[in-house]
C-alpha positions as CSV (number, residue, x, y, z in Angstrom):
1,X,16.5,25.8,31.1
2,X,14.7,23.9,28.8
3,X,16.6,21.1,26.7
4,X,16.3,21.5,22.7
5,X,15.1,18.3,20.8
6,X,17.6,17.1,18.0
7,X,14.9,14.9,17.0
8,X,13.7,16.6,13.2
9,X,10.5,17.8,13.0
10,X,7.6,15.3,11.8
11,X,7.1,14.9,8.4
12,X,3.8,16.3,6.6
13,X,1.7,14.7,4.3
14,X,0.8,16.2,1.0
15,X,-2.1,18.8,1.5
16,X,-4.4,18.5,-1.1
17,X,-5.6,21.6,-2.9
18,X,-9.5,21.7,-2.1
19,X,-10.2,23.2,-5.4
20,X,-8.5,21.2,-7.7
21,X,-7.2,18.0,-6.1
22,X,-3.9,18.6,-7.4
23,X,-0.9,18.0,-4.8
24,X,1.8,20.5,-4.0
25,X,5.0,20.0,-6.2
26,X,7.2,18.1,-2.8
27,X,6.5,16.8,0.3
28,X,8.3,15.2,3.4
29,X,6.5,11.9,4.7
30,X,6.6,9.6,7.9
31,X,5.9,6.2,7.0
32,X,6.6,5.1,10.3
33,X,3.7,7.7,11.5
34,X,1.2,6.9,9.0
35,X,1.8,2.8,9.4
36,X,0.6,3.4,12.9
37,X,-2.3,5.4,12.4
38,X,-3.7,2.2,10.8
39,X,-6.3,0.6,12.8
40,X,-5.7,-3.1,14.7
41,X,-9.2,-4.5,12.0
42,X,-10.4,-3.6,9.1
43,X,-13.9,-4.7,7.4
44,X,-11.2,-4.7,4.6
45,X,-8.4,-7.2,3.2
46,X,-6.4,-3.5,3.4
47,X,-6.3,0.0,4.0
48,X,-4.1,2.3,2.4
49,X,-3.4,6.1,2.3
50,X,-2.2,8.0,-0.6
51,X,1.1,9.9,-0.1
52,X,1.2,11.6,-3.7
53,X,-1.7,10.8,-6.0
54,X,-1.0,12.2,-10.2
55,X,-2.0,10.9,-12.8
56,X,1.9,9.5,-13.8
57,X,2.7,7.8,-10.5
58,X,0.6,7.1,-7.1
59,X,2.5,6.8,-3.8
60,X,0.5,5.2,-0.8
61,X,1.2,3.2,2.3
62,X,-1.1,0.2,2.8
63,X,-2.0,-2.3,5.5
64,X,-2.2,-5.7,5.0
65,X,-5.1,-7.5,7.4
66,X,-5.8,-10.7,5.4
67,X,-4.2,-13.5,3.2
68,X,-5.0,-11.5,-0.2
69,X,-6.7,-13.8,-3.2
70,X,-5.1,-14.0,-6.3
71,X,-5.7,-10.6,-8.3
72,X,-4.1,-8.4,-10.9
73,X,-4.3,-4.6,-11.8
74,X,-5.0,-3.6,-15.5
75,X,-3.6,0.0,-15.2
76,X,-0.3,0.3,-13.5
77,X,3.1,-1.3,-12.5
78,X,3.4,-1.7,-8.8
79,X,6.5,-1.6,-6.9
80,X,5.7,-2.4,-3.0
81,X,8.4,-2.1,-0.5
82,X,8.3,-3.8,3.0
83,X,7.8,-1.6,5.8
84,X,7.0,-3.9,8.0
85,X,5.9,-7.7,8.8
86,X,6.6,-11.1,7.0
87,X,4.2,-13.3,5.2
88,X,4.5,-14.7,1.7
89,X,4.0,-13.5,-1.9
90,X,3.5,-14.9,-5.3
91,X,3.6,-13.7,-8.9
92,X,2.0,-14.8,-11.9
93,X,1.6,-18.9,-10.4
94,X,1.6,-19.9,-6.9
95,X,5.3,-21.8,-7.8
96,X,7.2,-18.8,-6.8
97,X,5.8,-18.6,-3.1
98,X,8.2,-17.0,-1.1
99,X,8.4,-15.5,2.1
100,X,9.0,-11.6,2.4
101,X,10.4,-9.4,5.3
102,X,11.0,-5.9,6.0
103,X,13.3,-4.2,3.7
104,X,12.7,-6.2,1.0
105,X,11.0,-5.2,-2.7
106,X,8.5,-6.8,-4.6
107,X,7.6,-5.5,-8.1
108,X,5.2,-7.0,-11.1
109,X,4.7,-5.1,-14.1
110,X,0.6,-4.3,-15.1
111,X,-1.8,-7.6,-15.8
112,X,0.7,-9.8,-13.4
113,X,-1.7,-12.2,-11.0
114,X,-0.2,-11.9,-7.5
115,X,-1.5,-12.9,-4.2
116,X,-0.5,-12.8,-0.1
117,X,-1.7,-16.0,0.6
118,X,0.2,-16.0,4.3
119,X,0.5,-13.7,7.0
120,X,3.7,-14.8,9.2
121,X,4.1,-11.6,11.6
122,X,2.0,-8.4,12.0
123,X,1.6,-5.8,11.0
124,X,2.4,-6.1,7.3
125,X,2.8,-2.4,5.8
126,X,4.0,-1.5,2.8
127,X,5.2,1.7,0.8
128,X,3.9,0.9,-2.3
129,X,4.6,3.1,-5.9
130,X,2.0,2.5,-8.6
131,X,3.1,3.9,-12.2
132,X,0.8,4.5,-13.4
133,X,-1.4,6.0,-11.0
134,X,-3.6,3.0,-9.9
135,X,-7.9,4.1,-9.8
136,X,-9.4,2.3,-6.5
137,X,-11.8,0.0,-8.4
138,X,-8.6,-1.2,-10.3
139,X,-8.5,-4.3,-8.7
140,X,-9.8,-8.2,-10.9
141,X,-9.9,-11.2,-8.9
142,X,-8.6,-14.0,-10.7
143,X,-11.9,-15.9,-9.1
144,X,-14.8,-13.5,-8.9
145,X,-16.1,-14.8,-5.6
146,X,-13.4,-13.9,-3.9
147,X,-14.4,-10.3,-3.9
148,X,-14.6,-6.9,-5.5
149,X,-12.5,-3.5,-5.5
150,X,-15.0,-2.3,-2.6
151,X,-14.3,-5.8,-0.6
152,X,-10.2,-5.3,-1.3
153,X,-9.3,-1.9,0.0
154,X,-10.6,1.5,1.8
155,X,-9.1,4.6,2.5
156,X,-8.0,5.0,6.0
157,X,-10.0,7.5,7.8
158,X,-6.8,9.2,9.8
C-alpha cells in the first residue's frame, strides 16, 4: 500500500501570459525552491527572479554574490526581507552599518543610497517588494566606476 504525502504540493510561480505579459490575478510561491535554483557564481553582483511583476508593485527573490557599492533607485520603495544569510547593510551614510540575518526587514523609501558592503554567511537571499515596480536598468551608482545596471543584476535563467 502506498503511503500518502502530507507534505502540500509545491508552490507555482506566476505563468506569464505570452501575449500580453500580464500575470494571472494570484499565485502560490516557494521561496525556499526558487532560492535554491540560484546558481553557486554569478558574472553578476546578483541575480534575481520576479515573482509578480505590475506596474504598482514588483515581487522578486534575489541572490546576493558580492559586497554591493553604494547605489540608489529613482523609481520605487524597496522593502527586502531576509531569506537567508548575514552580512551588513547601510542606508543613506555608511554610519548606520549594521549586521542583518534571516528574518529580519530592511526598507528605504525611493532615492535612499544603500549598500551591502559585507557578506558574513552564505547564501544571502532575499524576498524583496519594490512599489513601485522597479525597471532593470533602475539602478545609479553613487560612484560611476563601480558599475552599471547590466554589471548589478541578471535574471536567473531557471
Amino acid at each position: 500500500m502506498e503511503e500518502e504525502s502530507s507534505k502540500p504540493e509545491p508552490a507555482v510561480p506566476i505563468v506569464m501570459n505570452s501575449q500580453d505579459n500580464s500575470p494571472k490575478a494570484t499565485g502560490r510561491f516557494d521561496i525556499a525552491a526558487v532560492a535554491a535554483s540560484f546558481p553557486p557564481a554569478a558574472a553578476t553582483l546578483l541575480l534575481d527572479h520576479y515573482l509578480v511583476n505590475r506596474q504598482t508593485a514588483s515581487a522578486r527573490v534575489f541572490r546576493v554574490y558580492q559586497s554591493t557599492p553604494p547605489h540608489y533607485h529613482l523609481q520605487c520603495d524597496e522593502f527586502l526581507y531576509v531569506f537567508s544569510g548575514r552580512g551588513t547593510f547601510w542606508m543613506k551614510d555608511e554610519s548606520g552599518k549594521a549586521e542583518f540575518g534571516p528574518g529580519q526587514l530592511l526598507f528605504f523609501e525611493r532615492g535612499t543610497v544603500h549598500a551591502m558592503p559585507d557578506i558574513l554567511e552564505e547564501p544571502v537571499v532575499f524576498l524583496s517588494i519594490d512599489t513601485p515596480r522597479r525597471e532593470p536598468d533602475d539602478v545609479h551608482f553613487v560612484n560611476p566606476a563601480d558599475g552599471t545596471a547590466a554589471s548589478f543584476i541578471q535574471a536567473n535563467k531557471r
